[in-house]
Every structure is written in C-alpha cells, then in structure tokens.
C-alpha positions, 0 to 999 in steps of 0.5 A: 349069590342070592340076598332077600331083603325084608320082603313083603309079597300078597295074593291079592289083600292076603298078605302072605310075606312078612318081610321075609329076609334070608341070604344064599352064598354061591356053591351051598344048599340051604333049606327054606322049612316050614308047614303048608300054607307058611308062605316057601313056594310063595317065596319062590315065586316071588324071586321068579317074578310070579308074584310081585314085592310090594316092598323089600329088595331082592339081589342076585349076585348083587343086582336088584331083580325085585318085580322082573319079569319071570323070563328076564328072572330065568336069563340071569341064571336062576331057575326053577323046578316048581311043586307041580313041576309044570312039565308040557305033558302033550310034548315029548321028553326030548321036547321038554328039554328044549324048550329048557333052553329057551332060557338060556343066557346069551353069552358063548361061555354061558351057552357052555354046560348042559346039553341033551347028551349030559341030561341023558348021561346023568338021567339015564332013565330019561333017555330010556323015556326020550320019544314018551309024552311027559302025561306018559311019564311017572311021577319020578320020571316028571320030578328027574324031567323037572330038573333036567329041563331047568338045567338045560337053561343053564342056570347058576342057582336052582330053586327046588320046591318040594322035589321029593313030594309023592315020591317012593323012597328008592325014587327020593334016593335017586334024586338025592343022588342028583342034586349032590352031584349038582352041588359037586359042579358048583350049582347054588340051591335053594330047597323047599321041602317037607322031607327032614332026613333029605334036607339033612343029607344036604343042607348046609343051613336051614331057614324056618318060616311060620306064617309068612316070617322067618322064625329060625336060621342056623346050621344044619348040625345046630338045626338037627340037633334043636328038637325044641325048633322042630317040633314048635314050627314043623309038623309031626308028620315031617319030624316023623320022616326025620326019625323014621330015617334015621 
C-alpha cells in the first residue's frame, strides 16, 4: 500500500534521511523505532508532503505522491495523527471532527464509513466531551480526538506518531483497544512509537532507524526476541517499558 523508496529529506542543510526505504502492505501495522532525533516523524512528514524529498519515490498504492501537496497527500487516503496532535484547541470536539472531513475523498463509495454517530459510538468518552473546547480536554481526550478526527476524513492508511506519549497506562490500554479495532476494519497503520510492549501487541513488523538510516527490519516475533538489536538502536529507557510490561 505504502512503498518509500531511498528517501533523502533535509531541514534546511541538515540532512536528516538517509535514503530511508521501507514498505507497508494493506491490512497490517508496522512499527517505525528508533531514539529521538533518529528521523521517524521526519519520515512521516515527508509522506505528508510537510517536508519535501529532494530524492527518492514515494508510492501509495502504486501512485508516485513524492513533494504532493499535504492536502492532495490526505485526499488520496492517508491520514495523520501527529506527536503534538494539533488538535483546534478554541473549537469544540464536535467541531474538531468536522474539519476531519474536510479531507475526505470525493467518491460516493469513499464518502461511506466514518461519520459523528460511529466516532461517538467508538469514542464514548468523546461524546461525553462533544460541547468541550479541545484546551478543555485531557491529554488522552486530545490523543482519542486526534484519532478520531483523522477517521472522519476517511483515510486508507493512518500514520500514527508516537500515540501513547504521556499518557497514564489505563489511557495507553484504551487506545490500544482502538487501534485493534481499527486494524479489524482493515485500516493500514503505520506507528511511531516509543512504547515497546505496545508495539508488541500490535506490530506485524517492525523497522529501526538510527541517525536518519534504516538499520533493522524483521518480524515482530524475530524482533522481540533479538535483545542484541534493542539494546544497540533503542533506548533503556524504552526497553525498559518492554520489560516492565511483561
């Protein structure tokens, strides 16, 4: 569904991606790992079209997207829930949801799926919260609104960056909740995250990157059981949630 191919992306002169390349195929989630400042949410952003490719492709299913524009990026059916989650904090949940889809694809099929009634069903807690500015919210309130939100424009495939950031365990439980039953409908997910025993429970494969270069790729299974790889590319502190998990 979702092929990069030999990516190289900058902040200016910084050169941030070093011909990253890694492939999603439709129904599975696969994990993007790897320390802070490794370059995953600069890989996200490049998808999106935040940051331009000055070489490399990018395909979704199939069709070159490299240097769209982030609005034509969201049309085709990728969406994503950013680390900040740039939720509008002076508008209301309700609100939130239906500037969501504003991105939606403009086939009557397409248009099919998510709508307030199915958000609200699957998020009761943001029905409870549907009147509330998004500044009045938690911060797992804003994390499930995030998610939500990016539904309602119906995408294909979910670019997730590090979902679970700051949130208390019993939150991380529920949002683990949510994105299974987002794969059960058939959702592609792409996941950044820090959290190892949540990628666990999730991933299907997983992909390390360390200083801009994909450095490791392998199933889960072959992934959790390569303590050698974790402890080289990923931090204690995210092994330790590993092992604290389990």
């Amino acid at each position: 569904m979702l092929e990069i191919d030999n990516i190289h992306a900058y902040y200016g002169t910084s050169h941030i991606l070093h011909g990253i390349s890694l492939t999603i195929n439709q129904g599975e989630l696969v994990a993007l790992l790897g320390r802070n400042g490794a370059g995953k949410t600069t890989t996200l952003r490049t998808v999106m079209g935040l940051v331009s490719a000055r070489q490399g492709q990018i395909f979704y299913k199939g069709k070159l997207i490299s240097n769209l524009k982030p609005f034509q990026v969201a049309r085709l059916g990728i969406g994503y829930v950013p680390e900040e989650r740039a939720i509008f904090s002076h508008l209301t949940v309700v609100e939130n949801l239906r500037i969501g889809a504003l991105a939606r694809k403009t086939t009557e099929e397409d248009k099919k799926g998510w709508t307030l009634e199915k958000v609200f069903e699957r998020f009761p807690g943001l029905y409870q919260r549907r009147l509330h500015r998004g500044a009045h919210l938690s911060g797992g309130e804003q994390q499930m609104l995030a998610i939500a939100r990016t539904l309602m424009g119906q995408p294909d495939i979910i670019l997730l960056d590090e979902p679970s950031e700051g949130l208390a365990p019993l939150i991380v439980q529920e949002l683990e909740k949510i994105i299974r039953e987002i794969l059960a409908e058939g959702y592609t997910v792409l996941l950044i995250e820090q959290n190892l025993a949540l990628c666990a429970a999730l991933a299907s494969r997983n992909y390390i990157i360390d200083q801009g270069k994909i450095v490791y790729h392998g199933t889960n299974e072959e992934f959790l059981g390569n303590e050698d790889v974790q402890n080289l590319y990923l931090s204690l502190k995210a092994v330790g949630r590993l092992d604290d998990e389990e």
